[in-house]
VOGU-3710 file (C-alpha; in Angstrom, 3 decimals, decimal comma):
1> xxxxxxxxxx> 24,543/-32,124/-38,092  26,064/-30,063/-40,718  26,636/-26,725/-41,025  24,056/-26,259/-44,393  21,348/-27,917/-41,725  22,245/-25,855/-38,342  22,051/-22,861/-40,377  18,067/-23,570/-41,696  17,047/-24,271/-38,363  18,127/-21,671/-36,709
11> xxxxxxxxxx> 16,286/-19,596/-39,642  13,228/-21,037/-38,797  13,714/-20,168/-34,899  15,041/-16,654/-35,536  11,957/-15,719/-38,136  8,775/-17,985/-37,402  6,753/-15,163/-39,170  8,344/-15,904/-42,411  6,936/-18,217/-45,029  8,900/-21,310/-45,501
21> xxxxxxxxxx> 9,122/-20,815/-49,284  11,457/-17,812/-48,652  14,060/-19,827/-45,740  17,051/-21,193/-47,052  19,440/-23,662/-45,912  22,878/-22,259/-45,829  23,663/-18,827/-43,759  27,108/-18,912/-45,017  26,323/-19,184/-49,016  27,451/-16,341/-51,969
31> xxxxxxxxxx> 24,714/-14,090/-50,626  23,907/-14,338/-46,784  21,041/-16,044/-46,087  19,797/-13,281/-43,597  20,268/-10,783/-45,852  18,170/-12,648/-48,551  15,325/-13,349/-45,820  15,191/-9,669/-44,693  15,264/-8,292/-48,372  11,786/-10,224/-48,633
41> xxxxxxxxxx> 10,587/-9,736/-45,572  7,430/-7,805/-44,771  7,803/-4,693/-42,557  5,492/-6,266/-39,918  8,277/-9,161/-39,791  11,306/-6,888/-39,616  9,697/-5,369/-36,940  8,788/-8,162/-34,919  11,239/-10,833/-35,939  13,434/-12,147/-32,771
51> xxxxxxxxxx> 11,460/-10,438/-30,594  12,245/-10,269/-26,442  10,041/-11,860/-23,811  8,184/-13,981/-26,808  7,258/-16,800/-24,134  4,968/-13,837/-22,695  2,262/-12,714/-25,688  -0,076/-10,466/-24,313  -1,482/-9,617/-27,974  -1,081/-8,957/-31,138
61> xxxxxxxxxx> -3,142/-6,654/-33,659  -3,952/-4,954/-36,848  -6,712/-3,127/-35,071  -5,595/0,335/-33,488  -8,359/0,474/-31,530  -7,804/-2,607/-29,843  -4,059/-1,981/-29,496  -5,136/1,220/-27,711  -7,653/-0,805/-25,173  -4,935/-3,800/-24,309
71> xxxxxxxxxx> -1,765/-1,303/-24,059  -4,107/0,792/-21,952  -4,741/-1,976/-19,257  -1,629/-3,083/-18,649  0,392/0,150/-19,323  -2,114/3,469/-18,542  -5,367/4,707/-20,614  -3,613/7,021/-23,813  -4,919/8,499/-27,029  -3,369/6,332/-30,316
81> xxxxxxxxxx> -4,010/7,672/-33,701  -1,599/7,261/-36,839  1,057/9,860/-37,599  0,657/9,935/-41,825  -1,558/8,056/-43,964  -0,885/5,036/-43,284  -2,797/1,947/-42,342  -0,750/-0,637/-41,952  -0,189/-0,997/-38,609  0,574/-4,554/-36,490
91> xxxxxxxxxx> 0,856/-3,925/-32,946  2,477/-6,578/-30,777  3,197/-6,541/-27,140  4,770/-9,276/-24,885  4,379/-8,516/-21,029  5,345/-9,878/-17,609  4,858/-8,804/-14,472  7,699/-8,934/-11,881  6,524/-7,760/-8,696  6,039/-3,923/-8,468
101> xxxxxxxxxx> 7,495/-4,003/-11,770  7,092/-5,134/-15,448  8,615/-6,014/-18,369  7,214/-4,978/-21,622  8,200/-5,240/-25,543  6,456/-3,249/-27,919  6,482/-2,056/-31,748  3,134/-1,158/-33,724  4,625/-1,364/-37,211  3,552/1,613/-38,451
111> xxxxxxxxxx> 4,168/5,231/-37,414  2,175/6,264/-34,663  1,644/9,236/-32,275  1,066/8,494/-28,572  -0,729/10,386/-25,909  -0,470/9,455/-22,814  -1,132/12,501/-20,569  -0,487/11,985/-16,981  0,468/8,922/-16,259  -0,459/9,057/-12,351
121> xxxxxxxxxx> 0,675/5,203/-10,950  3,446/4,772/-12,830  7,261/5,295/-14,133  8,501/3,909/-17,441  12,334/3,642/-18,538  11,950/3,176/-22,019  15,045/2,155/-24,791  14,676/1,466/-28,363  15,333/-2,045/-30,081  14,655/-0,655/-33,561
131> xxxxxxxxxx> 13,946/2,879/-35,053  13,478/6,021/-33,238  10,797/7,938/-31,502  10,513/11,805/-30,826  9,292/12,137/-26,764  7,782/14,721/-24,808  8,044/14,401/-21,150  6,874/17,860/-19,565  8,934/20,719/-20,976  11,640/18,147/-22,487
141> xxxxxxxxxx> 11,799/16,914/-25,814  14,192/14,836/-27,328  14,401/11,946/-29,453  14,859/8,335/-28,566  17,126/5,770/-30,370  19,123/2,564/-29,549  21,880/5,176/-27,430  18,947/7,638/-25,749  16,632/6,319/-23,468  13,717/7,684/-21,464
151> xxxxxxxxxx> 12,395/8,145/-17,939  8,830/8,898/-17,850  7,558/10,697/-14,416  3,832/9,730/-13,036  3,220/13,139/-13,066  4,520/15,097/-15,988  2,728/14,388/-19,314  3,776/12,104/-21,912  3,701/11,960/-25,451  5,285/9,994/-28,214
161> xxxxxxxxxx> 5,559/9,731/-31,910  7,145/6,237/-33,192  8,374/5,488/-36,623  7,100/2,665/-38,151  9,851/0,039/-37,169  10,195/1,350/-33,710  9,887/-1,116/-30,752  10,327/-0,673/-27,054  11,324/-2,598/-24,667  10,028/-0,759/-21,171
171> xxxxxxxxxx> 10,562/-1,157/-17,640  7,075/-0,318/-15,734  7,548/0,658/-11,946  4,807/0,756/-9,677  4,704/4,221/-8,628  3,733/3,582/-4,845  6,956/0,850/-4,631  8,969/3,804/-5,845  7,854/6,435/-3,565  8,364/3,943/-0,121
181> xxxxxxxxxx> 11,775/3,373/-1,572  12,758/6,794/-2,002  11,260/7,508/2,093  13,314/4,636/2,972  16,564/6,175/1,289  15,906/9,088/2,995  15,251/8,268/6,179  11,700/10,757/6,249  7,969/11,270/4,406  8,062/11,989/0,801
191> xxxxxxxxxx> 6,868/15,389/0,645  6,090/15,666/-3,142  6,136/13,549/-6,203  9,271/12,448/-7,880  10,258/13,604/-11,223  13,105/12,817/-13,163  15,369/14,332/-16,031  13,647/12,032/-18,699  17,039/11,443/-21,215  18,641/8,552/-20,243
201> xxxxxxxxxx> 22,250/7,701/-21,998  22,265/4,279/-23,017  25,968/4,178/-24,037  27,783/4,586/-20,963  27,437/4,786/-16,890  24,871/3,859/-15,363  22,160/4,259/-18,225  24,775/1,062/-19,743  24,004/-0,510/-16,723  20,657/-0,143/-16,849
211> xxxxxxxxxx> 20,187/-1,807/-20,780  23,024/-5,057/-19,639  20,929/-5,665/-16,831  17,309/-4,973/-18,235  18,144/-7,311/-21,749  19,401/-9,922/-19,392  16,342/-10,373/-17,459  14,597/-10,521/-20,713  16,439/-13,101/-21,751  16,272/-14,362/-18,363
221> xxxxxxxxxx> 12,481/-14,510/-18,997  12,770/-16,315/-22,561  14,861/-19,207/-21,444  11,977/-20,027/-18,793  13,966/-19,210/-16,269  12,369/-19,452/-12,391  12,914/-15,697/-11,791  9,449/-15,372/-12,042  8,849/-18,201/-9,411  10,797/-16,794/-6,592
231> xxxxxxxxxx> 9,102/-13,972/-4,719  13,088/-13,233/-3,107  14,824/-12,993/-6,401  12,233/-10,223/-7,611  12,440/-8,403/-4,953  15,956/-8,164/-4,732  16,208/-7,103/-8,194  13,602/-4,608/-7,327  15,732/-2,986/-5,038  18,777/-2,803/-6,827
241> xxxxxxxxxx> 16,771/-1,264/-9,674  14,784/1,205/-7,236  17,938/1,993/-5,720  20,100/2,618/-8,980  17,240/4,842/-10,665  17,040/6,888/-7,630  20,672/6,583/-6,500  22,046/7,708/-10,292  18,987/9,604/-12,960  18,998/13,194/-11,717
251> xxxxxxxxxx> 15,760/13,799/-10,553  14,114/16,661/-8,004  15,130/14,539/-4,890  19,088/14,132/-6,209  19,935/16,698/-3,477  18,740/15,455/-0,699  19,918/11,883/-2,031  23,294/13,006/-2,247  23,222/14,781/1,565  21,680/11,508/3,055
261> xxxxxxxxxx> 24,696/9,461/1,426  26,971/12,630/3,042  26,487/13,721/6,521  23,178/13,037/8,363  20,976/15,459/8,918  21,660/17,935/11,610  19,590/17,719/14,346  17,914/20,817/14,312  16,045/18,930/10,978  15,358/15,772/13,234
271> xxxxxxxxxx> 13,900/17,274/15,966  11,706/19,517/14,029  10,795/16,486/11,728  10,106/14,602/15,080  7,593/17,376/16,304  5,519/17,482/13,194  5,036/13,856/13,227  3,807/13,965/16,833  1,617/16,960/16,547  0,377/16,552/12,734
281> xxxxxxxxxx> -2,997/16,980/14,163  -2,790/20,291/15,471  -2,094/23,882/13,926  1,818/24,680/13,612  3,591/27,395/12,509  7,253/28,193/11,479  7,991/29,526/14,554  6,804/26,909/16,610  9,138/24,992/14,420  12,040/27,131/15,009
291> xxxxxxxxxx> 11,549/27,155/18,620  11,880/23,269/19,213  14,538/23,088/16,936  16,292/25,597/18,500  17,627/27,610/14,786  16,221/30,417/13,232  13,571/29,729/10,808  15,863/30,594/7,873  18,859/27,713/9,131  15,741/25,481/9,663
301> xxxxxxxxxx> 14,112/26,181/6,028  17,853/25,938/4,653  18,542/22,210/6,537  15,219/21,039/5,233  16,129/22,260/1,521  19,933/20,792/1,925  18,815/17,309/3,896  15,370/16,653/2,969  15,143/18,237/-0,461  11,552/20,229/0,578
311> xxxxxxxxxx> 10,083/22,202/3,261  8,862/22,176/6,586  5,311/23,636/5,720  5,574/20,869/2,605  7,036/18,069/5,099  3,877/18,964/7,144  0,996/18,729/4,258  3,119/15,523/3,289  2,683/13,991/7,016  -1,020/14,953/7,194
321> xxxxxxxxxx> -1,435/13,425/3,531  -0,331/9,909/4,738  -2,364/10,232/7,575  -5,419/11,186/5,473  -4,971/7,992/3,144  -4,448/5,773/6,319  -7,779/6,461/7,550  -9,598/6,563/4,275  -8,106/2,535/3,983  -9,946/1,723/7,297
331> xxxxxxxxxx> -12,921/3,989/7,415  -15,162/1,544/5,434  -18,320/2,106/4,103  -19,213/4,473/6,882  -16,778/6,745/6,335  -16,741/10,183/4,732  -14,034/11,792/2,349  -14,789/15,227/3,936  -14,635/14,649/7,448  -11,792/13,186/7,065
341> xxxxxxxxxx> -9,727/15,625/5,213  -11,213/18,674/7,699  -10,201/16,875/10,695  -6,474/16,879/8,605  -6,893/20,928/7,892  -7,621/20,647/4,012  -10,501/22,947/4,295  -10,852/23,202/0,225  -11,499/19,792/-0,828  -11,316/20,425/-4,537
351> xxxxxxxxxx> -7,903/21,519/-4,092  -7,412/18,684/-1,489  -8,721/15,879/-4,322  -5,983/17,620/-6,463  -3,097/17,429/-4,206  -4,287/13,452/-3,038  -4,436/12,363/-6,643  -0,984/13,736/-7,479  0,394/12,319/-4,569  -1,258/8,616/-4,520
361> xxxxxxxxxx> -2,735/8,359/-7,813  -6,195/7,890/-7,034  -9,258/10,394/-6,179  -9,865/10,087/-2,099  -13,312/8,378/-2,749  -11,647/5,389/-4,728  -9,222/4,718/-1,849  -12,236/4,906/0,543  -14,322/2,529/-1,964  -11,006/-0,285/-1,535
//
């Protein structure tokens, strides 16, 4: 095949969006032949053209409202509205699911402003493709581009503002898969959601690592690869992802990260962890505590800070949490939200329906209701 031929295929496989009348034949000719395609493209196609994951359409759009409802069911319910006058928007989103995780490319084609609140049940790592976006992820704000990425937390609020030939390409993690990882890291309960510095290089260390290994599972994903067939080979990559994202972005658990890689905990920590485990169900104080461990209360709040990254009054609430949400799984129809979380010692439930939410992501009654 010559060269004049090889070039207009791969013109019609690189930009199916564009009319044929506008594809030429030679890549190679006085003017390039890319440069003469995007010069007429529309904006919707230099957004979208050679897009990642294409095998995996979810949808595609002109209407903002419905771009709102299907990015809200696979991503988390938001608030979409258009940044200037415009109304030319034409949202596209490809989308697989990996596991606990999934792979998502997005661009709207027109500049938009995002709110997303709370996100509750998930993390995002978000980098740019094309364009910019200006994020706010709890008191940070800083501005996204193809060497700044983002970490989104389940529990500080997001919002976004995207110019109009932005598009993401966003790693969802489950936010439950996260939190058993991190308790496996560190060896004890997870005492209180994780939240993470949300600017993420891109350029070098591991936030490099992160964009090699995230573009080549999308391409992974576009060649029809069977990555998606074996149930091994996503979990594995799973927990190499789980692991580097805790393991590397600073986050408020990056102490007591760093002291599990370090020495183990002392065993003043242990035995004191031990105790509240066994006797969760009764009333405990600090110097109860203190006593088994056989430290001061001050060197056991200190070895809880330095090895655990929390408390032992938080440690506590965190225990009787998990044993709250075990019995609300298996208390059936018969069972009774308030009962349950009196016989646990959260005597105000309104500020006990706060504290479960933020730490599982769902009111009490829904996890009784499953």
């Amino acid at each position: 095949m010559s060269d004049a031929k090889r070039g207009g295929r791969d013109h019609v496989l690189l930009f199916p969006n564009i009319d044929s009348s506008i594809r030429v034949s030679n890549a190679f000719g006085p003017r390039c032949a890319v440069e003469q395609i995007i010069l007429k493209m529309q904006p919707e196609d230099l957004v979208m053209a050679c897009l990642p994951l294409e095998r995996h359409r979810l949808f595609e759009t002109r209407d903002p409202d419905e771009a709102r409802e299907r990015v809200g069911k696979v991503f988390c319910q938001h608030q979409l509205r258009y940044a200037g006058r415009g109304r030319g928007l034409f949202a596209r989103q490809n989308f697989v699911q990996l596991g606990h995780l999934a792979l998502s490319y997005l661009a709207y084609g027109e500049e938009m402003i995002i709110d997303a609140g709370e996100i509750e049940n998930s993390y995002f790592l978000r980098h740019v493709r094309s364009g910019n976006s200006e994020i706010r992820v709890g008191k940070y704000q800083f501005r996204c581009n193809s060497r700044i990425g983002s970490v989104s937390s389940a529990t500080l609020p997001l919002s976004m503002r995207w110019s109009a030939d932005c598009a993401h390409l966003a790693l969802k993690i489950d936010r439950r898969a996260l939190e058993r990882h991190l308790s496996d890291l560190l060896g004890s309960t997870v005492a209180r959601p994780v939240e993470f510095v949300p600017e993420l290089p891109l350029d070098s260390g591991h936030g490099a690592s992160y964009r090699r290994l995230i573009e080549f599972i999308s391409n992974e994903l576009d060649c029809d690869s069977a990555l998606t067939a074996s149930p091994l080979a996503v979990a594995g990559l799973e927990q190499m992802l789980l692991t580097s994202l805790l393991m590397m972005q600073p986050s408020n658990y990056s102490t007591a990260l760093s002291a599990r890689v370090s020495p183990a905990a002392p065993r003043h920590v242990i035995r004191a962890e031990e105790y509240i485990r066994a006797h969760a169900d009764r009333p405990i104080t600090i110097g109860q505590l203190a006593e088994v461990a056989g430290v001061h209360t001050r060197t056991l709040f200190e070895g809880f800070q330095r090895f655990r990254g929390t408390t032992p009054f938080a440690m506590l609430r965190a225990v009787r949490l998990e044993r709250v949400h075990t019995e609300l799984k298996s208390a059936g129809a018969s069972g009774c939200v308030s009962d349950i979380a009196l016989k646990w010692g959260f005597a105000h439930l309104g500020r006990f329906a706060q504290i479960y939410r933020r730490r599982f992501g769902e009111l009490p009654s829904a996890t009784l209701r499953r």
